[in-house]
N, C-alpha and C positions, 0 to 999 in steps of 0.2 A: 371492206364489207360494212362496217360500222357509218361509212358515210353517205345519208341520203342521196336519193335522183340517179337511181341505178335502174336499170330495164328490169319488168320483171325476169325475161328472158335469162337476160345476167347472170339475176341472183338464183335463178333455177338451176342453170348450168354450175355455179361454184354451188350449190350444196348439193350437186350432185358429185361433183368430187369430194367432196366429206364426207357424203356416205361411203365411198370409195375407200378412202382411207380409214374410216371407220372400221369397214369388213375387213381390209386385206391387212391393216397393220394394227390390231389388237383392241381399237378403241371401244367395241362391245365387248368385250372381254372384258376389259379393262371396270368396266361397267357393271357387268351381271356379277362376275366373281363376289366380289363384296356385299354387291345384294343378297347374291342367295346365303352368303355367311349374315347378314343381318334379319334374315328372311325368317332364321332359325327361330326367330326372339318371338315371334309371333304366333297366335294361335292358329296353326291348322283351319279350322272352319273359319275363322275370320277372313273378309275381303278385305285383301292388302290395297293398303290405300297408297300414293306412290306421288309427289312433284316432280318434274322432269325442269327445272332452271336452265334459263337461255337456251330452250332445245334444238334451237336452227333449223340443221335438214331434218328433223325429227324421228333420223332412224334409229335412236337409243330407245325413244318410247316404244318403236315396233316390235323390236328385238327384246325389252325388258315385255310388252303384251305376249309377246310368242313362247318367251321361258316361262311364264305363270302359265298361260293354257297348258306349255307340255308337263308341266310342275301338277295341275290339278287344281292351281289357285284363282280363285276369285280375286280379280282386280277391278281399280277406279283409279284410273293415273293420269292427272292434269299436268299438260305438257306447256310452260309457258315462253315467252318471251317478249321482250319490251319492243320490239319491234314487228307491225301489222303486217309490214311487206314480205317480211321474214315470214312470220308463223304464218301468212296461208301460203307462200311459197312449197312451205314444208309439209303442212298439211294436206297441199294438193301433191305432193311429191310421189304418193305412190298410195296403193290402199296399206289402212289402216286393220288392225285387229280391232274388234268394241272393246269399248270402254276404256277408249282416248279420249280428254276434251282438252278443246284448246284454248288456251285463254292469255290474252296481252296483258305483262306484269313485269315492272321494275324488280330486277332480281337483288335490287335494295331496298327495297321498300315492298315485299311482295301483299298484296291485297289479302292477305288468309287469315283468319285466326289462330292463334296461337296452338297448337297439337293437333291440328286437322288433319296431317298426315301422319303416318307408320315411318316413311320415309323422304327423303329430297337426294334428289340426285342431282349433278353438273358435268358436262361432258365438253370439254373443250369450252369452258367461257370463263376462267376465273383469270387466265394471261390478258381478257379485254378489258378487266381491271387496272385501277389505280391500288397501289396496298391499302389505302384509306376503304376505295370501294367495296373489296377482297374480302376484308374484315366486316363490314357493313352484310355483303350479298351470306359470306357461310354464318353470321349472326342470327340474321334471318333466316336460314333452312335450319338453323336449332330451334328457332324459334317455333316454328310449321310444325317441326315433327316431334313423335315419342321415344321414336325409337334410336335412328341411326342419320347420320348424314354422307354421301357415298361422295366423293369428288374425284373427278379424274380429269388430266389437264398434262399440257405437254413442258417437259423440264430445260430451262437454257441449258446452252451448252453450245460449245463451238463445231463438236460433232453435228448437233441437231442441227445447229443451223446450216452447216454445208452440206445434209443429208436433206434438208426442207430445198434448200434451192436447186440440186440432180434431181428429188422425184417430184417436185411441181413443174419442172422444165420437160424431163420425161413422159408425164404421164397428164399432163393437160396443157390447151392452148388459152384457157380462161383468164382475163386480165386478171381478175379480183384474188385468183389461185397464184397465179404465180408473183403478183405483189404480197398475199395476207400470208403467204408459209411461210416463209424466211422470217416474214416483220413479224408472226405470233412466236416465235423462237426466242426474236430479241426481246419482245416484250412478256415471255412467259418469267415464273418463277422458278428460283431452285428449290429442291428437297427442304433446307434449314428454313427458307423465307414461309413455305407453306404452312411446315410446321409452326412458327412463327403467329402467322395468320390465323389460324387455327384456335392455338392456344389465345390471342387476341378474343375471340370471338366466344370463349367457352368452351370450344372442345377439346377431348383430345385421345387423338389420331389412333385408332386401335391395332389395326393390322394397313399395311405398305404392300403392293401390288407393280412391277413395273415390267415394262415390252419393250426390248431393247434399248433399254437405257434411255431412249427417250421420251420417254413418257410414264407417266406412271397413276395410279390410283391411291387412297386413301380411306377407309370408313371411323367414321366417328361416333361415340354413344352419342344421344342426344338424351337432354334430360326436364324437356317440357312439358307441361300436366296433360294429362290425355283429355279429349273431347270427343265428342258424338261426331259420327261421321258426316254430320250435316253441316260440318265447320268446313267443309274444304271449300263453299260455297263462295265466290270471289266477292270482294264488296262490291255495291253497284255503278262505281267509277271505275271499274275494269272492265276492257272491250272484251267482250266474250268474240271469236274471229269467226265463228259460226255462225254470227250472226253479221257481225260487221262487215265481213267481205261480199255482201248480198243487199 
């Protein structure tokens, strides 16, 4: 999936199998649970401000807009990814709640100022990491945020891996799916390397969240100076894809 010259087609159809797995094997879950314990930190009337990193199919963003409506909360949640064919792919994926924007960004080098968001979230992208990169990308969403940083990500393991290759075999006929499940197993992290990564980066790791053992979640305090909410604003060498895909 990381490698250019793919059909849009292609890439439509494999993140539609990630939302897939998303819904049915815990990966929103995985996701909100930690938000809404970080959710706590923040003031009621305030509009939670939100990063979605390497968002893909961008159904974490959906699902994180659909708990704040049912929550009562005001949101603004920039869902990004370094890749253009990716984020309109995902963005055309399905409708959107308001107050999603999308915007292209190196999830190591993210375009934002320092405390522009409340929080940073990642959802299946820190396994497409080098450890170098790992440390570099959750550096960076401390960096974004004030408050909290939420990561969730799938754990190696030789179960996982032979559980990735029965339900990509089963459950879809997509090249990209049934080469990138197995290979994101091998190349994911275990529990100790994240923590690991983690504490690299400045954080450290408050409460552990996991779904059948293979996979699991993380939230982190974050501890960077708060700014006006006019910081989430990208710099302007960042393709904004609302506008770029047009």
């Amino acid at each position: 999936m990381d490698a250019p010259g793919h059909s849009r087609a292609l890439i439509e159809d494999n993140l539609k199998d990630l939302r897939q797995v998303n819904r049915l094997l815990g990966g929103s879950w995985l996701t909100l649970r930690p938000l809404e314990r970080v959710a706590t930190r923040i003031a009621w009337g305030e509009t939670l401000r939100v990063l979605d990193v390497a968002t893909g199919a961008a159904d974490i963003p959906g699902a994180v807009a659909r708990w704040a409506h049912s929550s009562g909360r005001a949101l603004l949640l920039v869902a990004s990814d370094v890749s253009l064919d990716i984020l309109a792919a995902g963005r055309d994926g399905g409708p959107h709640p308001p107050g999603i924007v999308f915007v292209v960004a190196d999830a190591t080098a993210l375009p934002f100022r320092a405390g522009g968001f409340h929080v940073s979230c990642s959802s299946l992208a820190l396994h497409h990491m080098l450890p170098d990169q790992a440390v570099a990308m959750l550096r960076e969403q401390r960096r974004c945020t004030t408050v909290g940083v939420v990561v969730n990500d799938i754990v190696r393991s030789w179960l996982a891996y032979f559980g990735a290759i029965l339900a990509t075999r089963i459950g879809s006929s997509n090249v990209l799916t049934l080469h990138d499940g197995p290979l994101s197993v091998r190349r994911a992290f275990t529990v100790s390397e994240m923590r690991h990564f983690a504490r690299e980066a400045g954080l450290q790791p408050v409460e552990w969240y996991s779904f059948l053992f293979y996979r699991v979640s993380f939230w982190a305090a974050s501890t960077a100076r708060a700014t006006p909410s006019a910081a989430v604003i990208p710099a302007v060498h960042s393709a904004h894809v609302d506008k770029a895909v047009r």
